[in-house]
C-alpha positions as CSV (number, residue, x, y, z in Angstrom):
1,X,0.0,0.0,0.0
2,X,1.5,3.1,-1.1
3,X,1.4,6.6,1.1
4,X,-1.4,7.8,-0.8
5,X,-3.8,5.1,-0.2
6,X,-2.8,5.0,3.4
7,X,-3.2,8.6,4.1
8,X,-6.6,8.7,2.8
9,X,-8.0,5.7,4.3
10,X,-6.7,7.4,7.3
11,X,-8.5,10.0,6.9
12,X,-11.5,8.7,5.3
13,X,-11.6,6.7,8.5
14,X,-11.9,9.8,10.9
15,X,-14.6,11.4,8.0
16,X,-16.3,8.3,9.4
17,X,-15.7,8.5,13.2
18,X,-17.3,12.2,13.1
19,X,-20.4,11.4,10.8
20,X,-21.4,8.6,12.5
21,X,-21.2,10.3,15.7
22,X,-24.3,12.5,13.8
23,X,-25.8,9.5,13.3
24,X,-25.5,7.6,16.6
25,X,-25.8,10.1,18.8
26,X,-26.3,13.9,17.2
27,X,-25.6,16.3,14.5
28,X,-24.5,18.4,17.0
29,X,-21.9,16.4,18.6
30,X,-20.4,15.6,15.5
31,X,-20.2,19.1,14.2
32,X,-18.7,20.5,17.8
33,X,-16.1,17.3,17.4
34,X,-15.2,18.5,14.1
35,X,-14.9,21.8,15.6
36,X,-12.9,21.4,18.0
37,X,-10.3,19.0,16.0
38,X,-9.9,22.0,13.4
39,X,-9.1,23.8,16.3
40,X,-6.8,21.2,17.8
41,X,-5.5,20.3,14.3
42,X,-3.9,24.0,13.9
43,X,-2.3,24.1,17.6
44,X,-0.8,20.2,16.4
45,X,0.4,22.2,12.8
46,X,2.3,25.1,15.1
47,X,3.8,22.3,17.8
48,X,5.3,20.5,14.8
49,X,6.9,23.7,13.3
50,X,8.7,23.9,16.5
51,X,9.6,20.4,17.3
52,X,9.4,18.7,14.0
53,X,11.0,21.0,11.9
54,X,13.3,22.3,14.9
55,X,13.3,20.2,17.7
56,X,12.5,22.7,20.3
57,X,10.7,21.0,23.2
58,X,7.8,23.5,24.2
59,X,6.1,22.7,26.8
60,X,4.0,25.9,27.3
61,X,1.7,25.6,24.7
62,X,-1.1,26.4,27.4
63,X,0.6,29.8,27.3
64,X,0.4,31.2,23.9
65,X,-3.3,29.6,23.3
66,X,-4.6,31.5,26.3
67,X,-2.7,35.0,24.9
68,X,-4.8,33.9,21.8
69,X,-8.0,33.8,23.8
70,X,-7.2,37.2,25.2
71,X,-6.8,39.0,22.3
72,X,-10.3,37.9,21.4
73,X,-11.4,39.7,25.0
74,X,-9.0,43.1,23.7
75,X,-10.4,42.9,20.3
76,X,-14.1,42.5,20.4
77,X,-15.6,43.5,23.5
78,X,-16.4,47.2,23.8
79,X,-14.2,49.9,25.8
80,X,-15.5,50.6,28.9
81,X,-16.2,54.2,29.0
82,X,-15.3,54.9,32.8
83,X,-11.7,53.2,32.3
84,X,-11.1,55.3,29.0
85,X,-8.6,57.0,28.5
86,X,-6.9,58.0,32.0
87,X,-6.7,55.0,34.1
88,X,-6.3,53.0,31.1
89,X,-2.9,54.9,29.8
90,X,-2.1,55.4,33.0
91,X,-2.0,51.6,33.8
92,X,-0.1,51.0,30.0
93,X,2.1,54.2,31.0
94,X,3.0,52.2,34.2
95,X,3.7,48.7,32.3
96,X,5.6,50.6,29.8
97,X,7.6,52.1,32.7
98,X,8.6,48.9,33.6
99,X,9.5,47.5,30.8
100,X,11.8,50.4,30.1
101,X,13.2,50.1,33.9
102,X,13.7,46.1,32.5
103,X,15.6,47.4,29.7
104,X,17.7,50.0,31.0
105,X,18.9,47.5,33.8
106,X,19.8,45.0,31.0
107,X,21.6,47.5,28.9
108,X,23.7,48.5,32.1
109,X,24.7,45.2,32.8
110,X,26.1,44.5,29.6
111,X,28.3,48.0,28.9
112,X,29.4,48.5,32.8
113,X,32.2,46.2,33.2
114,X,32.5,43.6,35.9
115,X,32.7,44.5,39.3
116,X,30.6,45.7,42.8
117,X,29.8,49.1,41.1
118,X,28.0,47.0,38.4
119,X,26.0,45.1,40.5
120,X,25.0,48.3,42.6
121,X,24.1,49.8,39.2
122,X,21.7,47.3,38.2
123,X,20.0,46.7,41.8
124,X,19.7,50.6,41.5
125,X,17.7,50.8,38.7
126,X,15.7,47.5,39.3
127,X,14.5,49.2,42.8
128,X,14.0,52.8,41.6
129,X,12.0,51.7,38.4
130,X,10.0,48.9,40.6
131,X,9.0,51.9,42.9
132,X,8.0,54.4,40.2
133,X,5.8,50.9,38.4
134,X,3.8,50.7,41.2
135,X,3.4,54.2,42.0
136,X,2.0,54.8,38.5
137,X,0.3,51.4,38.2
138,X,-1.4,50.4,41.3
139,X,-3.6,53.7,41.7
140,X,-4.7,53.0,38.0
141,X,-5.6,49.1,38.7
142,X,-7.1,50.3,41.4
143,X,-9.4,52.9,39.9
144,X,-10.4,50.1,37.2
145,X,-11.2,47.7,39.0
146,X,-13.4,49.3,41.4
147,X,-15.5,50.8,38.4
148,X,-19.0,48.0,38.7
149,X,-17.3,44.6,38.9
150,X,-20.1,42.7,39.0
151,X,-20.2,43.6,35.0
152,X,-16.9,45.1,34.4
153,X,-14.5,45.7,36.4
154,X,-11.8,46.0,33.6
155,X,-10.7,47.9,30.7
156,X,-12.7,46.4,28.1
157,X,-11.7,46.2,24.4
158,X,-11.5,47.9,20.9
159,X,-14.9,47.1,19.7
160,X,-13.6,45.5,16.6
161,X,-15.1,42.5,14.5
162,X,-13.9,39.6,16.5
163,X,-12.7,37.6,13.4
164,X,-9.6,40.0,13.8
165,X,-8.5,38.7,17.0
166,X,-7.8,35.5,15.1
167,X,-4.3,37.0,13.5
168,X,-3.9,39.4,16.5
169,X,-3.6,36.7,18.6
170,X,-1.2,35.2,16.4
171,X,0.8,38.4,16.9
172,X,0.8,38.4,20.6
173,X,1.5,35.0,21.1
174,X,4.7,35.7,18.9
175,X,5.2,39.1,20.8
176,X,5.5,36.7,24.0
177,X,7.6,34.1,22.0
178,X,10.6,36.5,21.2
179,X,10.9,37.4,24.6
180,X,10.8,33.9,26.3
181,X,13.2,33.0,23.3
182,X,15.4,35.7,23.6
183,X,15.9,34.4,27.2
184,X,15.5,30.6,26.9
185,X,16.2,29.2,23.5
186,X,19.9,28.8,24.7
187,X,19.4,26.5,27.2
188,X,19.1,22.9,26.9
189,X,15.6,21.1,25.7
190,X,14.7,19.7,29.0
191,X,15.8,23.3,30.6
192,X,13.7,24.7,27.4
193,X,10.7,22.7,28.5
194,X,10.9,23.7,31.9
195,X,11.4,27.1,30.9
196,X,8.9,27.6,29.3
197,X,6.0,25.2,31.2
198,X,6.9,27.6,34.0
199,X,6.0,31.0,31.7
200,X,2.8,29.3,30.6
201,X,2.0,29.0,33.9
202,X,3.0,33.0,34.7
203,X,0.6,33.8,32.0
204,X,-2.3,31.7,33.5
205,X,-1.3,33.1,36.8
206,X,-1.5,37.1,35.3
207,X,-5.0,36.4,33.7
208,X,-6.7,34.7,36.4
209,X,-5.5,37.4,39.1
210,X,-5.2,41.1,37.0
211,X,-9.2,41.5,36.4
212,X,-8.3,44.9,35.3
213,X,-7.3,43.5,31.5
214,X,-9.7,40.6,31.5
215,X,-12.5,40.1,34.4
216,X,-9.8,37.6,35.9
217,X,-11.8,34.6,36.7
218,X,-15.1,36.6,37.0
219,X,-14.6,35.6,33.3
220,X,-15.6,37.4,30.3
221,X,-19.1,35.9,28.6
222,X,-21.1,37.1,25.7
223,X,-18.2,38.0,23.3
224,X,-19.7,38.6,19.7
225,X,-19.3,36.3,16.6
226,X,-17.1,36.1,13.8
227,X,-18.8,37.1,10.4
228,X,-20.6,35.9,8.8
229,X,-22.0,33.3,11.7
230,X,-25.1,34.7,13.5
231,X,-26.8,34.3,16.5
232,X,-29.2,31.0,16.8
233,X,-31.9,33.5,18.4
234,X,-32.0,36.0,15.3
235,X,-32.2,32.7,13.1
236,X,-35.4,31.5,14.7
237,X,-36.6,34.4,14.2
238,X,-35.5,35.0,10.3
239,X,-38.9,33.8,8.2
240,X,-36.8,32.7,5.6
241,X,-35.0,30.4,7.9
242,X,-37.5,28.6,9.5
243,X,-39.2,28.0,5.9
244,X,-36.0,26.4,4.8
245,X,-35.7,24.5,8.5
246,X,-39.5,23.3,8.3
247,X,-39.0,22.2,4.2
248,X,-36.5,19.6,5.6
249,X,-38.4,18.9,9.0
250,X,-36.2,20.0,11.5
251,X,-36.7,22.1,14.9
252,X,-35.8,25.7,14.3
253,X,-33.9,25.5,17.5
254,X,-31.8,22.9,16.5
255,X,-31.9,23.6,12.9
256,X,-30.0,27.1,14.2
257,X,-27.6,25.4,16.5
258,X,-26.4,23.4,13.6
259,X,-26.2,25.9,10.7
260,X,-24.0,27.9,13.3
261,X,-21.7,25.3,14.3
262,X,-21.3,24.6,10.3
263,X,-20.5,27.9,9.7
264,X,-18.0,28.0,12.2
265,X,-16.5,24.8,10.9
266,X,-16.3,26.5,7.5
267,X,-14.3,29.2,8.9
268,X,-11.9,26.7,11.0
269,X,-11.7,24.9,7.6
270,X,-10.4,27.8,5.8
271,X,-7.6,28.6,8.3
272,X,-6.6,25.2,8.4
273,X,-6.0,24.7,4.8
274,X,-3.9,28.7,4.9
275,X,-1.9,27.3,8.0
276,X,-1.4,23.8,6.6
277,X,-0.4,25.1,2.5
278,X,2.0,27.4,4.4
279,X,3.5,25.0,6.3
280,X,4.0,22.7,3.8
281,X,5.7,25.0,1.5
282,X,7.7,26.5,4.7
283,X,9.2,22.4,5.2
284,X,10.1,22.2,1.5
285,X,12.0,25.4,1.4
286,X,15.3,25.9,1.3
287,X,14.5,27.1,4.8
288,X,12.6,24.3,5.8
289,X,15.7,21.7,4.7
290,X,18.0,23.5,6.8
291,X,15.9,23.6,9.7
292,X,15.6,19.9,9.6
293,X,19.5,20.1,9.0
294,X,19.9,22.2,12.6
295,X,17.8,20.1,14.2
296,X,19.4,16.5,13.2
297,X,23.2,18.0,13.8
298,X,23.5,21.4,15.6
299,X,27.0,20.8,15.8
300,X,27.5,20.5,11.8
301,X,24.9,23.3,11.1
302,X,27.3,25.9,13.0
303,X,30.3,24.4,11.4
304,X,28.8,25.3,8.3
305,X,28.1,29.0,9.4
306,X,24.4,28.9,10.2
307,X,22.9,30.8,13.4
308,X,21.3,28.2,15.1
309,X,19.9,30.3,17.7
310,X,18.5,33.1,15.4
311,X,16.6,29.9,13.4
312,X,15.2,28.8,16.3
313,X,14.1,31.9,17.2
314,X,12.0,31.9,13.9
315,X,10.5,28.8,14.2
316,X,9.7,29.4,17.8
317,X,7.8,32.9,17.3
318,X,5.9,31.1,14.2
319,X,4.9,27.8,15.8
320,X,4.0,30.0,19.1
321,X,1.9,32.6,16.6
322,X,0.0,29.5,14.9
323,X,-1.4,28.5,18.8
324,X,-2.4,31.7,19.6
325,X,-4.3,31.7,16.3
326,X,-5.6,28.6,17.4
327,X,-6.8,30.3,20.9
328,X,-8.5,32.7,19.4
329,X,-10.4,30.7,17.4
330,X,-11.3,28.4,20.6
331,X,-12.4,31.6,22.2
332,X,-14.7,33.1,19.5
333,X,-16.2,29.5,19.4
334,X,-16.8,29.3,22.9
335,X,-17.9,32.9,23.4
336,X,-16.2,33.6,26.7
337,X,-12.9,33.7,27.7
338,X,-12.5,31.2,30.7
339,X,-8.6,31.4,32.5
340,X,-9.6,28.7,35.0
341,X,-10.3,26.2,32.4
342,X,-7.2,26.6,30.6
343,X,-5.0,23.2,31.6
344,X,-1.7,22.1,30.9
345,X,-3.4,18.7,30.4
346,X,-5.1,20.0,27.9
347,X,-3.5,22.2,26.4
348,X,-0.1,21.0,26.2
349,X,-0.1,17.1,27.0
350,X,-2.5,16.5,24.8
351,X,-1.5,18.7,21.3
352,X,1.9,16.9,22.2
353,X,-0.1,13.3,22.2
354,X,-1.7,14.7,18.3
355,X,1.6,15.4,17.1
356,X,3.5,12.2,18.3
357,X,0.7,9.6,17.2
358,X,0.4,11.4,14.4
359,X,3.6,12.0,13.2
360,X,6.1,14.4,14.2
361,X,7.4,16.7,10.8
362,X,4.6,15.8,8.7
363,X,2.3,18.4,8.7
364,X,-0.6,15.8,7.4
365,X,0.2,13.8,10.6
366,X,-0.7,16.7,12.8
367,X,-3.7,17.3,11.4
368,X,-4.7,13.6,11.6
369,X,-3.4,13.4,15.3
370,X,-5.3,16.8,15.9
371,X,-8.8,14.9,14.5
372,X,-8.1,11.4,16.2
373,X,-6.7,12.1,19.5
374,X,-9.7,14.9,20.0
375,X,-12.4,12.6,18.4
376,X,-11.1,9.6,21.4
377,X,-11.2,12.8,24.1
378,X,-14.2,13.3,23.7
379,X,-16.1,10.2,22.7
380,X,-14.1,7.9,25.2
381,X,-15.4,8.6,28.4
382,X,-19.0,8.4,27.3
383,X,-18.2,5.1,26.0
384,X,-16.3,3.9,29.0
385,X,-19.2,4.1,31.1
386,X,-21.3,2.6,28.4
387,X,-18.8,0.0,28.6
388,X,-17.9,-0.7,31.8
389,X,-21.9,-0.5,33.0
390,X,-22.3,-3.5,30.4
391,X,-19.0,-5.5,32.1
392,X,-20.9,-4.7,35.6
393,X,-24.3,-5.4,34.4
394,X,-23.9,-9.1,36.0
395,X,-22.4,-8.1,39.6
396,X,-24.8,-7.5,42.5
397,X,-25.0,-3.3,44.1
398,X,-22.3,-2.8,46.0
399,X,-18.7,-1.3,46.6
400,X,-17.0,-3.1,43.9
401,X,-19.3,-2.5,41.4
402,X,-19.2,1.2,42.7
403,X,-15.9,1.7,42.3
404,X,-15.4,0.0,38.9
405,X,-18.0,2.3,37.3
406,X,-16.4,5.0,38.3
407,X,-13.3,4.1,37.3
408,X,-14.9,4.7,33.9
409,X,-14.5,8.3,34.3
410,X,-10.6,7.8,33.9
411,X,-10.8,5.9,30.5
412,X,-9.7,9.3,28.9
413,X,-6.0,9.2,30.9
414,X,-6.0,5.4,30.1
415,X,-6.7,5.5,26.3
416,X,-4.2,8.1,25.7
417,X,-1.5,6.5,27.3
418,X,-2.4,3.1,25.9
419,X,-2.7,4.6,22.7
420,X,0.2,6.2,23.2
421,X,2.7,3.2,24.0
422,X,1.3,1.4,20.9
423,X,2.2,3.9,18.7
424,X,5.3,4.5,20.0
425,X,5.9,0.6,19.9
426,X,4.8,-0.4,16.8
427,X,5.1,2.9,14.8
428,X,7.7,5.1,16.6
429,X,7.8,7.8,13.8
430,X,3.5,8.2,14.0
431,X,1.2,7.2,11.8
432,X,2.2,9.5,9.0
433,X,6.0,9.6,9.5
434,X,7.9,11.9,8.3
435,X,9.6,11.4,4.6
């Protein structure tokens, strides 16, 4: 069987998973799986820029998917009118502030030569600019935060069409990239994935507790759609659309659930196909071979004149900027912005699990791990209790046949990691290895 063949009855076999999940269970769980695994498909296509085409072990995916998901918040939501403009520039004056102070203490360091006096310098400046931060900063959070919390409580946004949050998130997920790599991209991979596990954290940590740029985890709800999808309650009440819904016999209220979550996948589909064409012609570039090259020997690639760390630089910011794409995207899907539900498990285990199974650099392979590793979150669980009800069925009420039942709410942790070893095992390189 050549590649070809295989690919597509790969493939073909997923188109099946998903539509007869409409058919078993709903249309609408088959249209949010399909969703959500264009979704996962594009943070899988930005992980393998950065460790199939480079090597670089990220594990703070979490990170730049969340910046995504804020950008959404910044873009779309309206300003609100009692933060504008003074306590909001004053709070940016005050971050600006301290990213100078950051600066200036950096650029000390490196033209002061060694010695006490260079030290005091820096320790100087650090404390001096940390004092005038906060003195500029805190009365400006302050003043925000205060202003109706139960509603606001924050700075709000631009007002913009949400749809271009999707490439701003990209930028500030590659905004946050250059300075973790600037910093980290030298050290070691395991030092690399700790690195920058710990920033994706930090991020987390700054959403969840600053509710003056995001509601914190008051959470922000209610954010608007991307064009052209509309709102399921204007559709049942569009004449023309509930003609068309009662020509084929369907409830308007699910017939409006449905033609949104289609739309949305359109959307997904079309950034998919961008990110995926522009990968693929990124691997078999020039720049692409010697990526591959630096990654395979480092050594031989700087013998040979090339600036490993600059390259890895790029590919970082570009595989970080596809995720927070990606988060975006999650975020104008959901309609909130939620920092609490944003988990490493999640979002960085399993978009590692996608890319491995399916094939770390192949660009097809992330997209089918992205489709079948989401497909099995999602539909395991269900199943396991289905299953493990029927292996119980037989065994009198009681603790044991407690406890076994809910064991089944685990089955997710246990497929992946079955799933997982047998790849690895029988088909090291993923199901669609690279070539």
């Amino acid at each position: 069987m050549n590649d070809t063949v295989k690919n597509t009855l790969l493939f073909a076999g997923i188109a099946i998973l998903i539509v007869g999940t409409g058919f078993v269970q709903s249309w609408n769980s088959a249209l949010l799986i399909l969703n959500m695994g264009l979704i996962s498909a594009i943070m899988a296509l930005g992980v393998n820029l950065q460790w199939g085409f480079a090597g670089l072990f990220n594990t703070g995916i979490m990170g730049f998917v969340a910046l995504g998901g804020l950008a959404s918040v910044l873009i779309s939501t309206g300003p609100v009118p009692e933060a504008w403009p003074g306590p909001a520039f004053q709070a940016f004056g005050g971050l600006i502030l301290g990213a100078i102070t950051m600066a200036l203490a950096v650029m000390v360091w490196r033209k002061m030569p060694k010695g006490r006096n260079r030290g005091w310098a820096v320790t100087a400046i650090l404390v001096l600019g940390f004092i005038l931060f906060r003195a500029v900063f805190d009365p400006a959070v302050s003043v925000i935060e205060a202003n109706n919390p139960a509603t606001s409580g924050n700075i709000g946004g631009f007002g913009l069409p949400i749809l271009l949050s999707w490439p701003l998130g990209g930028v500030l997920a590659a905004g946050a990239a250059w300075i973790i790599g600037k910093t980290a991209l030298g050290l070691r991979s395991d030092y690399l994935a700790i690195a920058t596990l710990g920033i994706a954290e930090i991020v987390i940590a700054v959403l969840k507790n600053e509710d003056w740029l995001a509601r914190g985890v008051k959470n922000v709800i209610g954010l608007p759609r991307p064009w052209p999808v509309p709102l399921e309650v204007n559709l049942q009440q569009d004449p023309a659309f509930l003609e068309r819904a009662a020509t084929i016999g369907m409830d308007p209220t699910m017939a409006s659930t449905l033609w949104v979550k289609f739309l949305y996948a359109i959307l997904f589909a079309v950034v998919l196909v961008i990110i995926f064409w522009l990968s693929e012609r990124a691997r078999h570039s020039p720049w692409g071979r010697m990526m591959r090259a630096i990654r395979d020997n480092e050594t031989a690639a700087e013998a040979m004149g090339k600036d490993v760390k600059r390259r890895h630089l790029q590919v970082f910011i570009l595989g970080s900027a596809v995720c927070g794409i990606a988060g975006a995207m999650m975020t104008s899907l959901d309609g909130q912005l939620t920092p609490t539900s944003y988990q490493p498990l999640r979002f960085t285990f399993l978009i590692w699990v996608m890319v491995i199974i399916g094939g770390s650099g192949n660009n097809l392979g992330a997209v089918l791990g992205g489709f079948l590793i989401w497909f099995l979150w999602v539909q395991v669980e269900p199943l396991g209790v289905g299953l493990m009800n029927l292996i119980t069925s037989g065994l009198s009420e009681g603790p044991l046949k407690t406890h076994l039942i809910d064991s089944a709410a685990h089955m997710r942790l246990f497929t992946m990691g079955i799933l997982l070893l047998l790849v690895l095992r029988f088909s090291p390189r993923g199901l669609i290895p690279e070539k």
